[in-house]
N, C-alpha and C positions, 0 to 999 in steps of 0.2 A: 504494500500500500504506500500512496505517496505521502511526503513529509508534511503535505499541507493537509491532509486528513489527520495526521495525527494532531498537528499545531490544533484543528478545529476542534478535536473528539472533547478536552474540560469545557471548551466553549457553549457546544452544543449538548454537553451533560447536565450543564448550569442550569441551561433553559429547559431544559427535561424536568429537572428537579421543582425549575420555578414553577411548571405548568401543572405538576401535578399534587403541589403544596396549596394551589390557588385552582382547583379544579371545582369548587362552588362558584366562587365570582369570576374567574380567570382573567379579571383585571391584571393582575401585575404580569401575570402570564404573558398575556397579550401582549403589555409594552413591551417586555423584554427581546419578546419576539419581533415585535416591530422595529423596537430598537437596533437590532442584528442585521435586519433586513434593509432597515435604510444605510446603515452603516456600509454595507456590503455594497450596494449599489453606489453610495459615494463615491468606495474605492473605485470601484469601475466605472465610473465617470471620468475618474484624477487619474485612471490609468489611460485612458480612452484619448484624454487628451493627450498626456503625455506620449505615448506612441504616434497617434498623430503627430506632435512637433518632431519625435528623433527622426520617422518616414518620410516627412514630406507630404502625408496624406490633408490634401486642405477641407476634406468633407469631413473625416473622422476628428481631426483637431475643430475645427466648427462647430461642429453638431452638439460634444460637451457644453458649448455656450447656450443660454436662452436667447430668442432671437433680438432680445432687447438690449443684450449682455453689454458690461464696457469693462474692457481688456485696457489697462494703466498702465506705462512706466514710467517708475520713479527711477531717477539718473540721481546717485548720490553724489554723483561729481560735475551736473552740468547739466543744459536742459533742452541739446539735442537729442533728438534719437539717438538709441546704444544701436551699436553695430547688429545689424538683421532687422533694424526696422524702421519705416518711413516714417513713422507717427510719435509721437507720445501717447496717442489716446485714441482708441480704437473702439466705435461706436455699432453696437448690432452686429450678428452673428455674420452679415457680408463683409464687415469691414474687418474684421475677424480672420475671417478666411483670408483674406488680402495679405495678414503675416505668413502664411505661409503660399500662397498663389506671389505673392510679390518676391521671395526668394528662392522660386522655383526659376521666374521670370528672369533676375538678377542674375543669376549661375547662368545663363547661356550668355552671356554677354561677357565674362570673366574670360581672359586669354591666360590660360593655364601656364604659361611658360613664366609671366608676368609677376604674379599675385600668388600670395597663399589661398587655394583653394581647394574645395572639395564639391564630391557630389549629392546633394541633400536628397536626392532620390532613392539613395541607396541606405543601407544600416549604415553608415561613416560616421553618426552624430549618434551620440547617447547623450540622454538628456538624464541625469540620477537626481531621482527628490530623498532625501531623507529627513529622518526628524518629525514627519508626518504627524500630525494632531488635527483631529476632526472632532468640532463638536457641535452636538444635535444641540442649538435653541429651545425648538418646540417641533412639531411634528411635522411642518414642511418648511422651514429655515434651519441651516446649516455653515458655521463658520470651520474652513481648512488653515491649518498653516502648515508651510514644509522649507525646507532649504535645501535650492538644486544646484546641480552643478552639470555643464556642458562640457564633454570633452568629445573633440574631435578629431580623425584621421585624413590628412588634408594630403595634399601632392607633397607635400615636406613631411612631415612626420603625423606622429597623436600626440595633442598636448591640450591643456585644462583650456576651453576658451571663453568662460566665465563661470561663475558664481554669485548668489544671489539666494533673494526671498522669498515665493510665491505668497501672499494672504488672499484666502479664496471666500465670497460667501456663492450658498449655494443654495436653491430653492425647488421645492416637490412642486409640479406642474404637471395636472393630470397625471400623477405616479410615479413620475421620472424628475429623478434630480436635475438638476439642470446647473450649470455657475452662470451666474450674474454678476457677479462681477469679482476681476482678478486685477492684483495689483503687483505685479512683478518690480521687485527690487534689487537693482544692482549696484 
């Protein structure tokens, strides 16, 4: 069996226990369960996206967002855009996908011989969040915090090509989490 069934089995032994302590009211029951469930979908939201940003994929990084969503960067040192991105402030789920459609776009125009680059189509970009903290508000509001880090495989070598904050809030819309809004800090 794989390591993530085991990591799961106290988890889901908890809720066992909780549902059938509370199997007159099954209130607490219920939350708990709920609890797990939004949780889990969270993740796979924050995962959702992130694979989108390492790929390239502008549908799959998008779609994490509500279509109202607005995607921030904070520039700790200045208040151009950081490197890979046109904006400071990216407004709705089109403009969204524009962070990734626009350096898809950007890379066929880069003379490799030139410039340190890479191909963002490919796996070359990992994007690692760690330090991950999600917390349930109330039953469809959700605050994330994580701290990522970019390393990249370019025509010169693999080396760290930033670091930074993600602060994510995130909201149940018709059942499905959604973020609305992300404020990436570097």
């Amino acid at each position: 069996m794989s390591s993530a069934f085991h990591r799961a089995l106290p988890l889901v032994a908890s809720c066992l226990a909780l549902i059938a302590c509370n199997q007159s009211t099954n209130t607490a029951g219920d939350v708990a369960v709920q609890a797990i469930a939004d949780r889990t979908a969270i993740e796979g939201v924050l995962a959702q996206t992130n694979l989108g940003f390492e790929v390239s994929d502008p549908d799959k990084f998008a779609n994490a967002f509500a279509d109202n969503a607005v995607y921030e960067l904070k520039e700790l040192y200045g208040s151009d855009p950081v490197f890979g991105y046109q904006r400071m402030r990216y407004e709705g789920r089109a403009q969204i996908r524009e962070i990734i459609t626009d350096r898809l776009e950007g890379q066929k125009k880069v003379d490799p011989n030139k410039k340190l680059t890479y191909d963002p189509a490919s796996l070359r970009r990992f994007n690692r969040n760690s330090d991950s903290r999600v917390e349930l508000v109330d039953a469809t509001h959700a605050r994330h915090w994580s701290t990522w880090m970019v390393v990249m495989h370019t025509n010169q070598n693999v080396h760290i090509s930033a670091v930074g904050r993600y602060e994510d809030e995130l909201e149940k819309r018709n059942g499905q989490w959604l973020i609305t809004r992300r404020q990436r800090i570097e």
